[in-house]
C-alpha positions, 0 to 999 in steps of 0.5 A: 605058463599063466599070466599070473605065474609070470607076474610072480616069477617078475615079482620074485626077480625085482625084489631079489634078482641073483636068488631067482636069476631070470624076469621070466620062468622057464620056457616050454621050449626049455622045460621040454629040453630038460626034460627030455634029457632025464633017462628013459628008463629006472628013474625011481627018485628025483629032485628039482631045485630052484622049481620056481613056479612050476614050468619044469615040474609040469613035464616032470609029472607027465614023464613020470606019471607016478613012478617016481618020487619026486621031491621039490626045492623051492625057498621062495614060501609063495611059489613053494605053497603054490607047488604043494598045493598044484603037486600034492604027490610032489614032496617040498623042501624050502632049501636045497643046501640041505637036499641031502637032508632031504632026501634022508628025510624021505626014505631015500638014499639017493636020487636017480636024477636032479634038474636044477633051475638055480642060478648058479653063478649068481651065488658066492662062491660058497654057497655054489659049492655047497649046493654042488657038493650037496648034489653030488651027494645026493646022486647015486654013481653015474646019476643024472644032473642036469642044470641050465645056466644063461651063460657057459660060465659054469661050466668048468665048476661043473666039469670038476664035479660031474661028467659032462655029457653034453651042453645045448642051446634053447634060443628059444629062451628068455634069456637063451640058455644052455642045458648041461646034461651030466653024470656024476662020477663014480667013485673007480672014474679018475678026474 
């Protein structure tokens, strides 16, 4: 993370603090966790939303290496042409209510797995369940969802979505935060 990512990032978060949800982007320490809880292996289509500077999707490229496609959700226009012009092999969407759209866009049916950076409890209700119905959506039968949140507050909204797997805490955060890994249900699995 650059000087010039951070000012950014704290640029963005004055002007529209519940859109970008932090004064700082993702920590390494968080980014690798995120990371890290992808699958190991069959993982062909990715989304991330909420990429905001960058911080995940470096470690994203670095574990997929090219074998993946991987499509990126930023509204933010100066973050967004920052990422295409860092990512070009990356795909970017302005909004992420319209993932599903997206990914149709893209030759795709659905996605392995989804990292999210949004912060979703900063959202009204409706515009939170939109986004987690666009992303159930998007996600084939037992795919992968990971979000960090800097509160357990979201917890059960995801719990009627997906399958939580499991939840950690990054202290080593600014905020700390906690990184839920999920799967989404599959249409045989009961609530």
């Amino acid at each position: 993370m650059n000087i010039k990512e951070c000012l950014l990032f704290l640029q963005r978060f004055i002007q529209s603090p519940k859109r970008v949800g932090s004064v700082m982007p993702s920590s390494r320490f968080l980014a690798t966790k995120m990371v890290n809880s992808m699958p190991l292996h069959g993982v062909k289509a990715v989304a991330e939303l909420g990429s905001g500077t960058g911080a995940i999707t470096r470690l994203i490229k670095k574990r997929l290496a090219g074998s993946a496609k991987v499509l990126l959700f930023e509204m933010d226009d100066r973050m967004r042409s920052n990422l295409q012009s860092e990512y070009p092999d990356f795909i970017s969407h302005p909004n992420a209510c319209y993932l599903v759209e997206g990914i149709k866009q893209e030759g795709l049916e659905q996605l392995d797995c989804i990292i999210s950076g949004l912060p979703f409890f900063n959202f009204s209700s409706e515009l939170r369940e939109t986004l987690l119905d666009q992303t159930t959506q998007a996600l084939k039968p037992g795919g992968t969802f990971i979000a960090f949140q800097y509160s357990l507050q979201m917890k059960k909204q995801f719990s009627k979505k997906f399958i939580i797997e499991k939840i950690e805490w990054v202290p080593f955060n600014f905020p700390p935060a906690f990184v839920y890994t999920c799967r989404k249900r599959d249409t045989l699995t009961l609530k």
